[in-house]
N, C-alpha and C positions, 0 to 999 in steps of 0.2 A: 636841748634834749638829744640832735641828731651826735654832736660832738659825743655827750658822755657816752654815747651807743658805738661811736664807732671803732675801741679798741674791739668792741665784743664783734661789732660783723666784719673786721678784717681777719677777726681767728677762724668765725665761722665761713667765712670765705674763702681760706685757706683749702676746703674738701667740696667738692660738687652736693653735700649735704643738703646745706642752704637750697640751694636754689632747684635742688630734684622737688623738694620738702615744699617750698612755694608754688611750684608749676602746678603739683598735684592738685594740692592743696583748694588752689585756685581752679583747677578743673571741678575737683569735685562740688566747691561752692556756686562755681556757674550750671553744672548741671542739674543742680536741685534747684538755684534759681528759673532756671529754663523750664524744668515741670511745674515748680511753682504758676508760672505765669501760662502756663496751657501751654507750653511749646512755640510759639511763635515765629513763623516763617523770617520774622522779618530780624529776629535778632535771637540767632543759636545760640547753644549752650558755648560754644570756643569765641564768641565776639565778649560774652559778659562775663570767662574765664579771664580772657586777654584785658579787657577793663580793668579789673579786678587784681590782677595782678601786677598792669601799670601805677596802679592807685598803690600799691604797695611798695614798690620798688621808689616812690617820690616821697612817700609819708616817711618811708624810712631812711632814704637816701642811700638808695646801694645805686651804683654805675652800671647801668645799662650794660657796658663792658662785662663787666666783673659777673654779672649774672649769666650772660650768655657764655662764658667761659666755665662754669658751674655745669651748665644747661645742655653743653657741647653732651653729655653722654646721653641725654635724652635723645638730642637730632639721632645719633646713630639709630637709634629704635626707626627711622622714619622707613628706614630703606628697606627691612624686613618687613614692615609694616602692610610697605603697596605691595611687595611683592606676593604677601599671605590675600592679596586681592583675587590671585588666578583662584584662588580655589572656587567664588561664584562664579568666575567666569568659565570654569572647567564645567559647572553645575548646567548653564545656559546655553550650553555649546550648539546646541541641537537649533535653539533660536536663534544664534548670531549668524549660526550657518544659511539659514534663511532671507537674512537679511544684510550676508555681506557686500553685494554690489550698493546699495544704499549707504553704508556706512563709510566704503571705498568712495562715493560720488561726493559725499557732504561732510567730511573731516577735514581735507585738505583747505576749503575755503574759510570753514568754521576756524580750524586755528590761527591761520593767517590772518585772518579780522581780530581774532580775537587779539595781536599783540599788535597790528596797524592802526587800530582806531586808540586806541591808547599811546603809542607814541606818536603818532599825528597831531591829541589834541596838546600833549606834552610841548611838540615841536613848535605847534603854533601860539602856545603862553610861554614862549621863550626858554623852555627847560634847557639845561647842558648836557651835553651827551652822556654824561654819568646817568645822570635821573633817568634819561632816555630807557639807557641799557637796564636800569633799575626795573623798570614799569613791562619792559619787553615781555617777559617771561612770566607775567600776571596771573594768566589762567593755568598754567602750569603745577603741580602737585612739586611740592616746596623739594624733597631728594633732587628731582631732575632741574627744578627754576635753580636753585643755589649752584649747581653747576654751570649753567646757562651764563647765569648773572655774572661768575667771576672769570668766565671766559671773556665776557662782552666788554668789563670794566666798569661793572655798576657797584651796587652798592647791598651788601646783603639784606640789611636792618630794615631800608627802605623799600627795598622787595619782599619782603615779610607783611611789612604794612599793606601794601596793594597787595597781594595775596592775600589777606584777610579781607579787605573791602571787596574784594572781587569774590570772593566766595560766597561773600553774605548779600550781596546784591544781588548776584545769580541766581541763588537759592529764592529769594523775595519775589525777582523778579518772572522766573522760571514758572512761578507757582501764582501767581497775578495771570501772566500770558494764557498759562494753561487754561485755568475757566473761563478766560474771559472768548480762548478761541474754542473751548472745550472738547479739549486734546486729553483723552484719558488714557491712554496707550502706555501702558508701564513704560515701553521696549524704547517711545519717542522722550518721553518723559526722562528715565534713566540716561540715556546717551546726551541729552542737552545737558543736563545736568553736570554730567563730567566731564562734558569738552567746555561747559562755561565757570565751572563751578569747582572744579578738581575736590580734593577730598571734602573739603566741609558739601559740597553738592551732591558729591556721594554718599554720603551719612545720611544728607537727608533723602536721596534717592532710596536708601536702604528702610525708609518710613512708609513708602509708598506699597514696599513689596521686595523678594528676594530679586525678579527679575527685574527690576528697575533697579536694584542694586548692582546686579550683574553686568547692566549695561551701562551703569554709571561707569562703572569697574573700568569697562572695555574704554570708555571715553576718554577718560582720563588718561588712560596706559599709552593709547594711543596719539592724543593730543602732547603728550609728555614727549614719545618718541618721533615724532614731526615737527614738535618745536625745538628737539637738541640739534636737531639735521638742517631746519629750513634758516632758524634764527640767526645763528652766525653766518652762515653761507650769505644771508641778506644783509648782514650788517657791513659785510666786506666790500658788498656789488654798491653797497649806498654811502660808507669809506667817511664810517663813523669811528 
């Protein structure tokens, strides 16, 4: 069946058609999936979009390749995306202002861990410094990691993967932590969120409230520009 199918999806492959046409597709049925099921912390509407769409690209045999060369017009969308993020952050201004030596004191360590404890545990099950570089830039909000990653010598596909595990875990995890320390603080809540979670953690920051969105906002923005600066500059001193 894949044979008789494949003069038809080399034509359709021919134009970014296809594969705008799937991504959507597959968002919109993971998102009604996702209310379906009451929303679930533990598995968003982008992790059963992203299933969903894997399942699709195997049932019908299109090349991973060939879709993301399709899909390349979507990524552009990413970069305007974070940056229509300042507008809650323009909105919270007044709060962040209050809390910026806090956020000055616990970014710096937050990021750092956040790409050390991942290539540490990488290093010690033997990974190759590709994978390394792949995993580095994890908590990262995908514009600023795909830059990160092809400076470092990783590997994009595979940095996409941990960027999705890392966002859905965060988000699960984030929201487990919360009640169990009974941390209800939009402002704590939102900012963990986005320096562990980048945008899928921001989404759901933005469920909690606008200012927990705001400060998700701020998290991530941040986390993104402390990890283009500190990552490579570390990977040179460690002479990977």
């Amino acid at each position: 069946m894949n044979e008789g199918l494949a003069p038809l999806r080399a034509v359709l492959l021919e134009t970014p058609m296809l594969a705008i046409f799937l991504t959507l597709a597959a968002y919109l049925a993971g998102t009604r999936l996702f209310v379906r099921l009451g929303k679930p912390s533990w598995c968003p509407a982008v992790l059963i979009a992203a299933m969903l769409l894997a399942a699709t690209l195997a049932l019908t045999g299109i090349d991973y390749d060939d879709y993301r060369a399709g899909a390349g017009w979507l990524m552009l969308l990413l970069g305007p995306a974070t940056v229509a993020l300042a507008v809650p952050l323009y909105q919270q201004l007044p709060r962040i202002r209050e809390l910026w030596l806090p956020v000055l004191c616990t970014l710096p360590p937050a990021a750092m861990l956040a790409a050390l404890y991942s290539v540490g545990l990488a290093w010690l099950l033997g990974a190759t410094p590709e994978v390394l570089a792949s995993l580095a830039p994890k908590s990262v909000t995908a514009p600023i990691a795909m830059g990160i990653t092809e400076q470092l010598g990783g590997v994009i596909p595979l940095m996409m993967g941990g960027l999705l595990i890392t966002g859905v875990m965060a988000t699960a995890f984030v929201g487990l932590l919360s009640r169990w320390l009974g941390i209800r603080d939009e402002r704590v809540l939102g900012f963990v969120l986005g320096v562990n979670g980048h945008v899928i953690g921001t989404v759901r920051a933005f469920e909690y409230g606008t200012t927990a969105g705001a400060f998700a906002s701020l998290g991530m923005s941040l986390t993104g520009i402390f990890s283009a600066l500190f990552l490579p500059l570390a990977w040179r001193l460690v002479g990977l």
